[in-house]
C-alpha positions in Angstrom: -29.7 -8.7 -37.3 -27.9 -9.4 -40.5 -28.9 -10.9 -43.7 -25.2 -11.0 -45.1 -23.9 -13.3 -43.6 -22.6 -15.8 -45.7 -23.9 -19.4 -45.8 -20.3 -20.8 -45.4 -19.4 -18.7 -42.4 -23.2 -20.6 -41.2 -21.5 -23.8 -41.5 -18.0 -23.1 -40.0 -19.4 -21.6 -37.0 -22.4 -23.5 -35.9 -20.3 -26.8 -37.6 -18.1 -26.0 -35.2 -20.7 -25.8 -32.1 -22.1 -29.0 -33.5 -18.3 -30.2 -33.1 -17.5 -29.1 -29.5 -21.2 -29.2 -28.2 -20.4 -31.3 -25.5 -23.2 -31.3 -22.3 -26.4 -30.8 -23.7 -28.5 -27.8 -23.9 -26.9 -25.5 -21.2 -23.3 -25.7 -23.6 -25.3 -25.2 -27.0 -27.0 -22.2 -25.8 -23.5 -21.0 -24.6 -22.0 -21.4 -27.4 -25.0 -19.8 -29.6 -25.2 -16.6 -27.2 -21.5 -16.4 -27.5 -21.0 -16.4 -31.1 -24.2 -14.7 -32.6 -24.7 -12.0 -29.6 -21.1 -11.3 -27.8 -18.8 -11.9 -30.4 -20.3 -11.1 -33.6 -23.4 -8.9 -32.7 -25.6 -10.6 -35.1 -28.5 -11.1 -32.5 -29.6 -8.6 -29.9 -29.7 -10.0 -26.1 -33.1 -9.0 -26.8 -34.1 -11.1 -29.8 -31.8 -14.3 -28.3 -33.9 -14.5 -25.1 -37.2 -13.7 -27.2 -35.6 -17.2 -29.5 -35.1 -18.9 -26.9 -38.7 -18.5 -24.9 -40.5 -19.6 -27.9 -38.1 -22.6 -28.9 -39.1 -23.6 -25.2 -42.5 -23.1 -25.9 -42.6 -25.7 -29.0 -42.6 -29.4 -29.4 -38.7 -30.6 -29.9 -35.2 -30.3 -29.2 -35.2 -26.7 -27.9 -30.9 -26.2 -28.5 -31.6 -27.5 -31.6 -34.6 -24.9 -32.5 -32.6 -22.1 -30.7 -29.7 -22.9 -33.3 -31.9 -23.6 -36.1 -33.6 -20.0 -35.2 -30.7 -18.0 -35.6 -29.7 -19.1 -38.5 -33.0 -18.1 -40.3 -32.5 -14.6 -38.9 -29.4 -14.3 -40.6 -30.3 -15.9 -44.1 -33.6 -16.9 -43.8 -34.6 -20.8 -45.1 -30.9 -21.6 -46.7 -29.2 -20.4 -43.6 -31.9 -22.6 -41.6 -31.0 -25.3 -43.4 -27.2 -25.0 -43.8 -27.1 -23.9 -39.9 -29.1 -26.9 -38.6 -27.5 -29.5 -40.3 -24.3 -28.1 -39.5 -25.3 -27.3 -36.3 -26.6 -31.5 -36.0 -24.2 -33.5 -38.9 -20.8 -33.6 -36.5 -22.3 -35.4 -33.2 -24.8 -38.0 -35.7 -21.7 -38.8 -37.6 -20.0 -39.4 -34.2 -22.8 -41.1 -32.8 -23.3 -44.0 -35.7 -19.6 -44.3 -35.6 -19.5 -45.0 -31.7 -22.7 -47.4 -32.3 -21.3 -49.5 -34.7 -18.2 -49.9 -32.9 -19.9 -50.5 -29.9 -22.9 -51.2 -29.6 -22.7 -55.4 -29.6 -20.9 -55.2 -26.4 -20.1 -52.6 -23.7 -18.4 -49.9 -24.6 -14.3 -49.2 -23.4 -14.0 -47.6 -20.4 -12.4 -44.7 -21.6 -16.0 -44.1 -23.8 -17.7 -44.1 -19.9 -15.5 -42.3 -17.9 -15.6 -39.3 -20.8 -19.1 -39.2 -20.6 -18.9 -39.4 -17.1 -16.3 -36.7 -17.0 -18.2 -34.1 -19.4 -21.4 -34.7 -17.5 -20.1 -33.8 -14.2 -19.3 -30.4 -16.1 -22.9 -29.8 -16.9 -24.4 -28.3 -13.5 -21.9 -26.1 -13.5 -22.0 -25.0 -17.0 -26.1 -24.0 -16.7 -24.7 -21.9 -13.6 -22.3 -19.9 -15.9 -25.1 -19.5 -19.0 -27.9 -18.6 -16.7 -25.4 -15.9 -15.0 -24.3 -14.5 -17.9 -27.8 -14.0 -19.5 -29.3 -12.3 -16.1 -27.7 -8.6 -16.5 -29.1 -7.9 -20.5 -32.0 -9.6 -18.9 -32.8 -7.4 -16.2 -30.9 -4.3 -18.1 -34.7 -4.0 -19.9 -36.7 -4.2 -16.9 -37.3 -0.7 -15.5 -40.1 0.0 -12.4 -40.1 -1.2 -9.6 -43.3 -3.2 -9.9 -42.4 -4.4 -13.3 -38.7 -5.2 -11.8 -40.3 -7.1 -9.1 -42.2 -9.5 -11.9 -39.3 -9.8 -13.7 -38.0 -11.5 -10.1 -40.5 -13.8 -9.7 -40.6 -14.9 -12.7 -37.2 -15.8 -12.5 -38.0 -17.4 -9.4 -40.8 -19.1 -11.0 -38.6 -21.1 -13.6 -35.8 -21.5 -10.8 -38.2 -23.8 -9.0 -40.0 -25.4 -12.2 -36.5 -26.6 -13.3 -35.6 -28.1 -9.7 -38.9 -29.6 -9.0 -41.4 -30.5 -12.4 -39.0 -31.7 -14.9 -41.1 -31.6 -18.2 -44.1 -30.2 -16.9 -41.4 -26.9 -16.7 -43.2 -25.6 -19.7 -46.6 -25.1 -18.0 -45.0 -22.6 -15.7 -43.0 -20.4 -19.2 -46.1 -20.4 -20.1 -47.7 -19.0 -17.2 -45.5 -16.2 -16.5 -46.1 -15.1 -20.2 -49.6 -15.2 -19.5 -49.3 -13.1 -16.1 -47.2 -10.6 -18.0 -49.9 -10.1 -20.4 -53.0 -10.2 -17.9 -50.6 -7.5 -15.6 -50.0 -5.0 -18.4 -53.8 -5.2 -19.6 -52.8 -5.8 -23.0 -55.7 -5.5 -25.7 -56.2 -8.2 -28.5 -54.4 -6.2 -31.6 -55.1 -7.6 -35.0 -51.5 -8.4 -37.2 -50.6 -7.1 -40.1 -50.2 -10.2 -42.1 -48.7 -9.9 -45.8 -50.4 -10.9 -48.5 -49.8 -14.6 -49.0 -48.3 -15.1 -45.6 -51.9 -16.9 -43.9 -51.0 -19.9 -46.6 -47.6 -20.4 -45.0 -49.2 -20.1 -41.4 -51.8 -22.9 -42.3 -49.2 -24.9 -43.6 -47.3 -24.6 -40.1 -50.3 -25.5 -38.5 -50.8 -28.5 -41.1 -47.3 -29.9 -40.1 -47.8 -31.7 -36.9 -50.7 -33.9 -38.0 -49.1 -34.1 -41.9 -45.9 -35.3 -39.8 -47.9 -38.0 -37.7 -49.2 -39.7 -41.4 -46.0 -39.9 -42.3 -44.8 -41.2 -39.3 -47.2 -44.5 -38.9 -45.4 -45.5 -41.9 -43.1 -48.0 -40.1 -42.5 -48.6 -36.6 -39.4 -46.6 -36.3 -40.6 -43.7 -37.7 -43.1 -43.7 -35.1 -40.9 -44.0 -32.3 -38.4 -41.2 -33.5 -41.1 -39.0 -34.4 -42.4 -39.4 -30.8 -38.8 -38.4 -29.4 -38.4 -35.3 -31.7 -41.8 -34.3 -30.8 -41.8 -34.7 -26.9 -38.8 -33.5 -26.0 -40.1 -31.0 -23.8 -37.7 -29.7 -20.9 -34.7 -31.3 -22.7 -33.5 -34.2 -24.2 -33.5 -36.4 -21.3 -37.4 -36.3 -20.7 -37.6 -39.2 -23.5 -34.9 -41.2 -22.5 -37.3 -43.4 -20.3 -40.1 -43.0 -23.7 -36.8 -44.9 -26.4 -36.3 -47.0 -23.8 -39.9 -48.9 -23.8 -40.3 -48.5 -27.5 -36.9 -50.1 -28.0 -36.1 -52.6 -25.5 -40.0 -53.3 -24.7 -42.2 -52.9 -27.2 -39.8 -54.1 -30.0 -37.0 -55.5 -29.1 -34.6 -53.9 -30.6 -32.0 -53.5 -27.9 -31.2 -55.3 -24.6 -31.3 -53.1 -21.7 -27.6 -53.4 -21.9 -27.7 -52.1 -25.3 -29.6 -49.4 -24.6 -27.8 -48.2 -21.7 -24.7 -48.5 -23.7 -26.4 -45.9 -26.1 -27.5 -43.6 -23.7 -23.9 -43.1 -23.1 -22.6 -42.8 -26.2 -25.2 -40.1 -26.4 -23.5 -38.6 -23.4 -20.3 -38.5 -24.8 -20.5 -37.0 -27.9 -21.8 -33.4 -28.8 -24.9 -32.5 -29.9 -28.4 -32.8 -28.7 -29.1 -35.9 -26.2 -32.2 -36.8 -28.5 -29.3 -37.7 -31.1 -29.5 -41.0 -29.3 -32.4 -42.3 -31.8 -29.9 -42.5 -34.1 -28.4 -45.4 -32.2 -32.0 -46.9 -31.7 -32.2 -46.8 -35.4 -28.8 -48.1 -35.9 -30.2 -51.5 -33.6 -33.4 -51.4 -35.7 -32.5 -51.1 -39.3 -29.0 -51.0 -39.5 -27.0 -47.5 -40.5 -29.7 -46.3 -42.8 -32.0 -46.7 -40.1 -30.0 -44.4 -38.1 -29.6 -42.0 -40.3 -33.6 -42.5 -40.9 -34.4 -42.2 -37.4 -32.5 -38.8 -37.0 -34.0 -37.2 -40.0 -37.7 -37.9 -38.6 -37.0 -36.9 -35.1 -35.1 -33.3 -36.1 -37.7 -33.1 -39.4 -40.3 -30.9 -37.6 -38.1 -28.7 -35.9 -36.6 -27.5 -39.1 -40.4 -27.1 -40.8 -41.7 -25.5 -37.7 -39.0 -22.8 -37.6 -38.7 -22.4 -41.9 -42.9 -22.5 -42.2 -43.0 -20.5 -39.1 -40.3 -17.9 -38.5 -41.7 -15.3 -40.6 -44.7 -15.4 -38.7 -43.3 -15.3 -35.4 -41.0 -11.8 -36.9 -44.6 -10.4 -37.5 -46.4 -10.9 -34.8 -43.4 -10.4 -32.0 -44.0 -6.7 -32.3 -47.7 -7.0 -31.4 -47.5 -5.7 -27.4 -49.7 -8.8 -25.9 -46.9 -11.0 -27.9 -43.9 -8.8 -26.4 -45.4 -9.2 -22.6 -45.6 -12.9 -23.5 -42.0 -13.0 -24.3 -41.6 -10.4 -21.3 -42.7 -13.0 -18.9 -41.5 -15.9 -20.7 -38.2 -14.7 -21.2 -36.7 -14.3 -17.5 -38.5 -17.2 -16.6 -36.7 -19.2 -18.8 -33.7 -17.6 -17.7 -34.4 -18.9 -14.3 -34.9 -22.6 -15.6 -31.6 -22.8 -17.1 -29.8 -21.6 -13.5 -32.7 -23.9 -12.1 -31.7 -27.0 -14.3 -28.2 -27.2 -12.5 -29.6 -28.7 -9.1 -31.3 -31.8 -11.1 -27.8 -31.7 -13.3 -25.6 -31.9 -9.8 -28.0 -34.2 -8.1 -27.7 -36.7 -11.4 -23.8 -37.8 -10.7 -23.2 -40.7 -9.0 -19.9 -40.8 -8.0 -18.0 -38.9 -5.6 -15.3 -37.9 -7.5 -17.5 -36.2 -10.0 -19.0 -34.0 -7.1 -15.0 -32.8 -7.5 -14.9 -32.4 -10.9 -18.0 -30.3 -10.9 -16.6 -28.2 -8.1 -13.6 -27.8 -10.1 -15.5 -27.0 -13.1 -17.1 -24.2 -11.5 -13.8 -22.7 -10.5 -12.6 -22.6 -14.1 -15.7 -21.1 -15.6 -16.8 -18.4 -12.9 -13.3 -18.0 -11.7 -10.8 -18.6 -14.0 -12.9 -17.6 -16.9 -11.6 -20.7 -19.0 -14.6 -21.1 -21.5 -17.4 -23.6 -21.6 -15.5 -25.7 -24.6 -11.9 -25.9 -22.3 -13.9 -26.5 -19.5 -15.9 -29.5 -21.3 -12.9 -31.0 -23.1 -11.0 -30.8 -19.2 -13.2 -32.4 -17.5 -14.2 -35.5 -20.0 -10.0 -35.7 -20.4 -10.0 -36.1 -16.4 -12.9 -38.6 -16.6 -10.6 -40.8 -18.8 -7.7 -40.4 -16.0 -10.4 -41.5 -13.7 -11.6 -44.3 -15.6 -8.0 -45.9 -16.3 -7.1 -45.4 -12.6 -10.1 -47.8 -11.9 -12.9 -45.6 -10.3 -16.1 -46.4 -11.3 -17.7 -44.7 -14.0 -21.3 -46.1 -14.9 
């Protein structure tokens, strides 16, 4: 890993996955492993699957940890900073622009059949990350006993992803565990530097410091709640805004909020981005922009307060057969996440278009970003030729 790497090169490049980060977590981890491991070499395979296992493992938007991650490895708390919010700035600013054209009445049909266009993509997208993380995955393995748990883990997190939804983390948890139980591995104390255990109390402080300021107002509370329960993607507290908005407050008709849920869709970034447009119906644009700050807030202390920490202790061997275990399984959950992702569309001609999509990625080798951008274009075509679209 680097720690040269200018902040403004941070901001042009994950600016410019916060841009094109169309689909949701399968494309942002795409994107990441594409820029900081294949094309740059500024993250081992190694270290990006370790990332990724523990940003699974934490409360919050896990692309958005992942992205938020790499960034401190390459310039510590400023590049944390500088990454996330460029990583997060482009697809809020769209967001609270869609809403306030918007969000009073339902949105064009061009706005629907995008998102309906891009979404189609997503299945096959998680087929084409998963595949392309399996060979440095297994390229570590070696044993035959230790290959065979590397397969069933991967099995494991296959099935989680089809069949538990959030509850996914449970099992990533439980292959890391097995890995450690399996090798025997002793309780080793850490070295901790001098100084270090005030940081790692004030990670632990952060959670309940964050809940005292959340009770503050009502939206605070509800966005908090959204950043902090995302577990197993974004789309786990869809169903969570939904009663808080439209139920318990009022801020939103159902129509409203479905209208938002789709604006969501079609713009990049994480889904839990959406809060912003709860916010906007709340309090206006400075309850959006409220709304986002106290939903991505922890993820950014967790990682600053916390990364050190997790450098430290990632060499201890019970940690590494964590990750060991962790790792491949969560390797398995993003191939796994693509039968939920297919079985999501609604319409038949998106079937197509996610048949298509996996023909230009696995095929035709197009890209993740041309493949995105192709199929929302097409969902437009479909929309203005009159098939439905929500």
């Amino acid at each position: 890993m680097s720690d040269r790497v200018p902040l403004l090169t941070i901001a042009r490049e994950w600016g410019r996955i916060g841009v094109v980060g169309f689909g949701g977590p399968p494309v942002h981890i795409s994107l990441l492993r594409d820029l900081c491991v294949k094309r740059r070499g500024w993250v081992s395979a190694r270290d990006f699957e370790d990332g990724m296992a523990a940003a699974n493992l934490l409360p919050g938007p896990a692309s958005t940890q992942l992205a938020i991650l790499n960034a401190w490895w390459l310039r510590g708390a400023w590049g944390a900073v500088v990454g996330g919010v460029s990583f997060i700035l482009p697809g809020l600013v769209m967001i609270l622009a869609l809403a306030v054209l918007f969000l009073a009445g339902d949105p064009p049909r061009w706005v629907n059949g995008a998102a309906a266009g891009a979404g189609s993509a997503v299945a096959a997208v998680a087929v084409y990350t998963g595949a392309h993380m399996l060979p440095d995955s297994a390229r570590r393995v070696e044993g035959r006993a230790a290959r065979a748990r590397w397969a069933g883990y991967l099995a494991a997190g296959t099935l989680a992803a089809v069949l538990l939804g959030v509850w996914l983390v449970l099992v990533l948890i439980a292959a890391g565990l097995v890995e450690v139980a399996v090798r025997g591995v002793r309780r080793s104390r850490a070295r901790v530097a001098p100084g270090s255990n005030g940081r790692l109390w004030l990670l632990l402080a952060a959670v309940p410091v964050s809940a005292v300021l959340a009770s503050l107002s009502a939206l605070t509370w509800v966005a908090y709640k959204v950043g902090a329960l995302s577990y197993g993607g974004g789309f786990v507290i869809i169903p969570l805004m939904q009663a808080d908005a439209v139920g318990a407050h009022g801020w939103m008709t159902n129509g409203e909020f479905l209208n938002a849920v789709a604006l969501g869709q079609v713009t990049p970034g994480p889904v839990v981005q959406t809060v912003a447009v709860v916010g906007y119906a709340a309090a206006g644009l400075w309850g959006g922009l409220l709304a986002a700050a106290v939903a991505f807030g922890p993820s950014f202390v967790m990682i600053i307060l916390g990364g050190d920490q997790l450098e430290r202790v990632r060499g201890l061997p019970a940690v590494q057969a964590f990750f060991d275990g962790a790792g491949p399984a969560v390797v398995g959950a993003i191939c796994g996440s693509a039968v939920p992702l297919a079985l999501a569309l609604q319409h038949p001609w998106q079937l197509g278009l996610l048949a298509l999509s996996g023909v230009l990625l696995l095929v035709r080798r197009v890209g993740v970003v041309g493949t995105l951008l192709a199929a929302g274009a097409l969902g437009v075509v479909a929309a203005q030729a009159g098939l439905a679209v929500s």
